[in-house]
C-alpha positions as CSV (number, residue, x, y, z in Angstrom):
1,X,1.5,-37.7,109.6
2,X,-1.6,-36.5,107.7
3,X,-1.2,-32.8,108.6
4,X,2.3,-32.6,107.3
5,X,1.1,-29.5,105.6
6,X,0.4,-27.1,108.9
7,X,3.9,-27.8,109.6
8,X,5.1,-26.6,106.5
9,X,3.3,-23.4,106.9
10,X,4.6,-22.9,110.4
11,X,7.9,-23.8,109.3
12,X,7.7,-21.2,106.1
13,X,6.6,-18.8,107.4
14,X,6.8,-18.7,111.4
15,X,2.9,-18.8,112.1
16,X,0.6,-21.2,112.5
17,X,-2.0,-22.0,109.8
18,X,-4.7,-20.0,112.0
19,X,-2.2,-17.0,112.6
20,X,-0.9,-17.3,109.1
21,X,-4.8,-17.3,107.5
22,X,-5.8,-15.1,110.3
23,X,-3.4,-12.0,109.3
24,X,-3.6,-12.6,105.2
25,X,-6.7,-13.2,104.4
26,X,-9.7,-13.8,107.1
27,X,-9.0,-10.3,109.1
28,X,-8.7,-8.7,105.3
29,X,-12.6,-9.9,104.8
30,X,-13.6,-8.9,108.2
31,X,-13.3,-11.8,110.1
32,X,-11.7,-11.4,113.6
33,X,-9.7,-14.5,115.1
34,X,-12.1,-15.1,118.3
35,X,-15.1,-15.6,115.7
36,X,-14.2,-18.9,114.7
37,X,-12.7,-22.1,115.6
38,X,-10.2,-25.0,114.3
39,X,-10.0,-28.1,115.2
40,X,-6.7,-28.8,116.1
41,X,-4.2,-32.3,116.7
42,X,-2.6,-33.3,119.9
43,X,0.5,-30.9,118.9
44,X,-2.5,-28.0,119.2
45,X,-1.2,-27.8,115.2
46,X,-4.6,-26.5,113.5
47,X,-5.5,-28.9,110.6
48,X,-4.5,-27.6,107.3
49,X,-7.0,-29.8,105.1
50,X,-10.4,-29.9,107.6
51,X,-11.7,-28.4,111.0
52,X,-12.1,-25.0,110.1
53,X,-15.6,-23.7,111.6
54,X,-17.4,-20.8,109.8
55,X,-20.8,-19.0,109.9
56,X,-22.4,-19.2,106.5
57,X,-22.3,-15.7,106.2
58,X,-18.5,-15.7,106.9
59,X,-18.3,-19.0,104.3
60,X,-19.3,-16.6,101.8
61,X,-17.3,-14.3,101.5
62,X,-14.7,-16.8,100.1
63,X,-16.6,-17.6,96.7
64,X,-17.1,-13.9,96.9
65,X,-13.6,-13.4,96.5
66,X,-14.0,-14.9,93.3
67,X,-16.9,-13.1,92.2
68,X,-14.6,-9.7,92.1
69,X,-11.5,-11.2,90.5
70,X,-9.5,-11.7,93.9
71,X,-10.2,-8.4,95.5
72,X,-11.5,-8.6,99.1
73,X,-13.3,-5.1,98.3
74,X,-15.2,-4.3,95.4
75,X,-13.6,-2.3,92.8
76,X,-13.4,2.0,93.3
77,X,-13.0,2.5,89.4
78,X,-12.4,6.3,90.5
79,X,-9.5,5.3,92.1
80,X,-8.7,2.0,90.8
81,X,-4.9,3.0,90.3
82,X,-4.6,2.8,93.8
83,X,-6.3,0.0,94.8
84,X,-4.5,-2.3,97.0
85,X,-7.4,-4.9,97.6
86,X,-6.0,-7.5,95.5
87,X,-6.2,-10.8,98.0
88,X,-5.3,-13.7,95.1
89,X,-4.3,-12.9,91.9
90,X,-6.5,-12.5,89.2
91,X,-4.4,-14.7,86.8
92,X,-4.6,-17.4,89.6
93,X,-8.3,-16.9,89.7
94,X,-8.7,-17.3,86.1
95,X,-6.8,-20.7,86.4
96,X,-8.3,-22.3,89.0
97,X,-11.8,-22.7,87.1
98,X,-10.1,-23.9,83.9
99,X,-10.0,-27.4,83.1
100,X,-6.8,-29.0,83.9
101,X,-7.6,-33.1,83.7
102,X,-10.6,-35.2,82.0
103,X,-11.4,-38.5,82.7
104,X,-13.4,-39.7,79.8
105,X,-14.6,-43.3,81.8
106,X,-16.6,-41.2,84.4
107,X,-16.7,-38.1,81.7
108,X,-15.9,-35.6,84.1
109,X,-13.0,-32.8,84.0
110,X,-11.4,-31.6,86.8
111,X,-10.7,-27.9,87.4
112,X,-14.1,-26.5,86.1
């Protein structure tokens, strides 16, 4: 079972990886449900590592996440006490571009 990972989402927390991705993230950057597609197995389980289908204008708005820290919108300093925007953590966006392995045969590091 190579999508043993949908099922854990589904079993964690009661949606589906579309409904689940659909209502936390996607609908938060302005992307409805019926705008995309995903592939799905014979269980109609969406894949959680392939099959997701996106315009490129919707595929950017993911890297753009990272561009303002984790924040779905860009930042209201006037109000920034208030701003509940915050998508993924900024810690956890700081982390995911460090280096976390190097291969010195291939000299390559993974993470950056």
């Amino acid at each position: 079972m190579n999508n043993i990972l949908s099922y854990v989402i589904k079993d964690r927390s009661g949606l589906s990886p579309r409904e689940y991705l659909s209502k936390n993230v996607l609908s938060k950057l302005g992307i409805k449900e019926d705008e995309y597609d995903w592939r799905q197995n014979t269980d109609l389980m969406e894949h959680a590592y392939a099959g997701l289908n996106l315009t490129a204008l919707q595929m950017a708005k993911l890297p753009q996440l990272y561009l303002q820290g984790g924040k779905y919108k860009p930042s209201n300093t006037s109000n920034a006490a208030s701003d509940d925007s915050q998508l993924i953590s900024k810690e956890w966006i700081d982390d995911s571009v460090k280096t976390h392995a190097s291969d010195e045969f291939f000299q390559m590091d993974y993470g950056e």
